[in-house]
C-alpha positions in Angstrom: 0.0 0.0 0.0 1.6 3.6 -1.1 2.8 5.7 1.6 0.3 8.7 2.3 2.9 11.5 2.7 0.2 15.3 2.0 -3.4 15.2 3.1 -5.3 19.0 2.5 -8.4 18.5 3.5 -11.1 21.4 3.2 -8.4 24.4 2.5 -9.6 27.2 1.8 -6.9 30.8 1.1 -8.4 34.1 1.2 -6.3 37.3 0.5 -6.9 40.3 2.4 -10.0 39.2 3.9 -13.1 41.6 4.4 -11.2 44.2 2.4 -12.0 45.6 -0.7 -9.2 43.7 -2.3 -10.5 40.2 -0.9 -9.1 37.7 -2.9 -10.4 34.1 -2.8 -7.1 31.7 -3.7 -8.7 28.3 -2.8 -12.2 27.2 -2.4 -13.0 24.1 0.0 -10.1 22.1 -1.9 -8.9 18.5 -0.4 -6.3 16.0 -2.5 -3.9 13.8 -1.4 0.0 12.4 -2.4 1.5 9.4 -2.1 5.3 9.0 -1.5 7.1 8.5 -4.7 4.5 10.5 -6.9 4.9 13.0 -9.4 1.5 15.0 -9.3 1.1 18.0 -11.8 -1.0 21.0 -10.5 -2.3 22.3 -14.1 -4.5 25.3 -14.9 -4.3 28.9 -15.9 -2.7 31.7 -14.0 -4.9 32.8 -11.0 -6.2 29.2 -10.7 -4.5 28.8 -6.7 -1.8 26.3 -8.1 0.8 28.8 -6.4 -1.3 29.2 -3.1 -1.7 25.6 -3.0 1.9 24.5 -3.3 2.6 27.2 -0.3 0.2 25.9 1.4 1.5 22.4 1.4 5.1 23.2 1.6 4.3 25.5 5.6 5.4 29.0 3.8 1.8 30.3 4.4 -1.2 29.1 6.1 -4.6 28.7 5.1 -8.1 30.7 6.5 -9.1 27.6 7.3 -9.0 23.5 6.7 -6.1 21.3 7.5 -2.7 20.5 5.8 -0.9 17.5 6.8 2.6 15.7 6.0 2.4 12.5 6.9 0.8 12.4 10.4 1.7 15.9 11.2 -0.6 18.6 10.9 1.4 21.3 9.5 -1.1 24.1 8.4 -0.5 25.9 12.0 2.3 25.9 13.1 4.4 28.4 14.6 7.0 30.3 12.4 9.9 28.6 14.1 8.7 25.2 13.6 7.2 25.8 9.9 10.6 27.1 8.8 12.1 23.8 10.2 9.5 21.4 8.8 10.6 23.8 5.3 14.5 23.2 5.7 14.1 19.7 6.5 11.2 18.2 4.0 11.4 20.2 1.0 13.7 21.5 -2.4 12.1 24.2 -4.0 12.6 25.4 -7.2 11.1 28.3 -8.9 10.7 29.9 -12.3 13.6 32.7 -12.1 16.7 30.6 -10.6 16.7 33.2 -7.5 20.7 32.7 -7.4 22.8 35.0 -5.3 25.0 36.4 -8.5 28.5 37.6 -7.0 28.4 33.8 -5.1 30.0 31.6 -6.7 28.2 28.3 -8.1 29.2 26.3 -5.0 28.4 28.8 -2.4 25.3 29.2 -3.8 24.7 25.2 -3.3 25.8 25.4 0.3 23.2 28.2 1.6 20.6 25.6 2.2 23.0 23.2 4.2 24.1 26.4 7.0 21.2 25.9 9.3 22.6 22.3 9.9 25.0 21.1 12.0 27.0 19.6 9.7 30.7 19.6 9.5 32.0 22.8 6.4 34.3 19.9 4.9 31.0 17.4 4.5 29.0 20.3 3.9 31.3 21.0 0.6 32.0 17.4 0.3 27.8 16.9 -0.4 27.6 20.3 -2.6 30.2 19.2 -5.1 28.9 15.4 -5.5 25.1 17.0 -6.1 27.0 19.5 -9.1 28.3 16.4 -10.1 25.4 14.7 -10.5 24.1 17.5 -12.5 27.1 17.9 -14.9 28.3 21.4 -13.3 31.5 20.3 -10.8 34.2 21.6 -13.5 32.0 25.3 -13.1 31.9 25.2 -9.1 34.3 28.1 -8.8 32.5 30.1 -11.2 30.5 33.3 -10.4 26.5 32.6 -10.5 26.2 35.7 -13.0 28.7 34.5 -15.2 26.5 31.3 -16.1 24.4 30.4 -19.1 20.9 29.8 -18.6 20.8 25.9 -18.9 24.3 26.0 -15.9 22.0 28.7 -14.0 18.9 26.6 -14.1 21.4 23.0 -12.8 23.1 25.0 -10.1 19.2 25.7 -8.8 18.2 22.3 -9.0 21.4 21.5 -6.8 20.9 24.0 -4.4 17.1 22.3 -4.1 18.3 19.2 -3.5 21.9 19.1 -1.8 19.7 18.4 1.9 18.1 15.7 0.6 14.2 17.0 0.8 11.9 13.8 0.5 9.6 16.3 -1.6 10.7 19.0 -4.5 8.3 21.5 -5.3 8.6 23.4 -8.8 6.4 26.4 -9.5 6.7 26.9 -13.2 9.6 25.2 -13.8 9.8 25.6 -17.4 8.4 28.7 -17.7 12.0 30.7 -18.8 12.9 28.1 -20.8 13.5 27.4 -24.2 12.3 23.7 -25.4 15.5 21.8 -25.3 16.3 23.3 -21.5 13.1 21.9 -20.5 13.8 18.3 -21.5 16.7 18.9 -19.8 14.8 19.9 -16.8 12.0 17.0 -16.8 14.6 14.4 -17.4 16.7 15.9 -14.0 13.0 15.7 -12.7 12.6 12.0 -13.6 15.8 10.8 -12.4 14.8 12.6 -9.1 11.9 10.5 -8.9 14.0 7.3 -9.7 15.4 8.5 -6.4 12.5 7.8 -4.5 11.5 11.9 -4.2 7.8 13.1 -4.4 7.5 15.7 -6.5 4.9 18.2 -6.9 4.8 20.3 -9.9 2.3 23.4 -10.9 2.2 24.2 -14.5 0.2 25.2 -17.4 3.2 23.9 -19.7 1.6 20.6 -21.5 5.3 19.6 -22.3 5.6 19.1 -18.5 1.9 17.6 -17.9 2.4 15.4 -20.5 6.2 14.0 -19.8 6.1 10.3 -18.8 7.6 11.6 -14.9 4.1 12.8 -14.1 2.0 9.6 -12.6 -1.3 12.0 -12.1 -2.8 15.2 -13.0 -4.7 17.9 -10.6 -6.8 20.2 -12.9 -7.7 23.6 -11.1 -9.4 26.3 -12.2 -10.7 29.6 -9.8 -8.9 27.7 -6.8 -11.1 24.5 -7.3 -10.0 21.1 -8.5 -12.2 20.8 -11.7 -10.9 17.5 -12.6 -8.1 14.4 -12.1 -6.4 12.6 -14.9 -3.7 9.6 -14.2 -1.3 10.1 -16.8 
């Protein structure tokens, strides 16, 4: 039987509430994820895609309903203990690449590992073997400006991954990118999956909906799930 590893159950998101710029994110919405899946979030922009994934990954909280990750409620927690649960669960990774420029390409993979307690040498030790992985250890000494926009786009999927998060969530992954650097991307994305990693992905990009890594889809529209498809 699959691991359950998200429950949201009756989540609802409202912006700015009883003001006149009230926004209604998400409407009553409940769905579940398994370990190991790769579940697209698809629909237009405004849909709650965004809100739902932030939702889900403690970096905000909902007006009301309950989030879940595993058998911990996680939808209201305290800041301290949110940002904890973030660190130590997920890899997030965005549509710009959000690297620090003047760092250079390992530095920038290290910044999630200094809230640990692990040693600087294993700390390096991990960042260069992830660039590795990814085809970028021979650019490790470069500056973060100086890279292309495929070497940009590896070095973030590093820096979402070096702490090992059981889950990866990608907002728009492909949204910057030209066809052949999104293959790229969605084959990284699969062979994180061979790994064992649950990934959630929002995106109105069919090239990503449709890639043999997604094992189900989540159709929202005007923060509703209007539909499921298993891919």
């Amino acid at each position: 039987m699959p691991e359950l590893l998200i429950r949201v159950q009756d989540v609802s998101k409202i912006y700015n509430a009883g003001r006149p710029d009230e926004v209604r994110a998400l409407h009553g919405v409940s769905m579940q994820v398994t370990r190991g899946e790769a579940l697209a979030l698809v629909g237009p922009s405004g849909s709650g895609k965004s809100t739902l994934l932030s939702l889900i990954a403690c970096m905000s909280r909902p007006t009301s309903g309950v989030v879940r990750l595993g058998d911990r409620e996680v939808s209201r927690l305290p800041e301290h203990f949110a940002a904890r649960v973030r660190r130590e669960s997920f890899g997030f990774m965005f549509q710009q690449s959000h690297l620090i420029p003047d760092l250079s390409v390992l530095d920038n993979v290290l910044v999630p590992l200094f809230p640990s307690n692990m040693p600087f040498d294993q700390m390096r030790e991990r960042a260069t073997a992830t660039l590795d992985r990814l085809g970028m250890k021979s650019k490790i000494a470069r500056k973060a400006r100086s890279l292309s926009g495929g070497e940009q786009q590896r070095t973030a999927i590093a820096r979402a991954i070096v702490h090992d998060p059981r889950i990866v969530i990608a907002d728009e992954p492909t949204a910057h990118l030209d066809h052949a650097l999104a293959e790229d991307l969605l084959n990284i994305l699969a062979d994180l999956k061979s790994d064992g990693r649950t990934l959630l992905i929002a995106t109105h990009d069919a090239l990503v909906f449709q890639h043999p890594l997604v094992t189900r889809i989540l159709r929202l529209r005007d923060g509703m799930i209007e539909g499921e498809d298993a891919s």
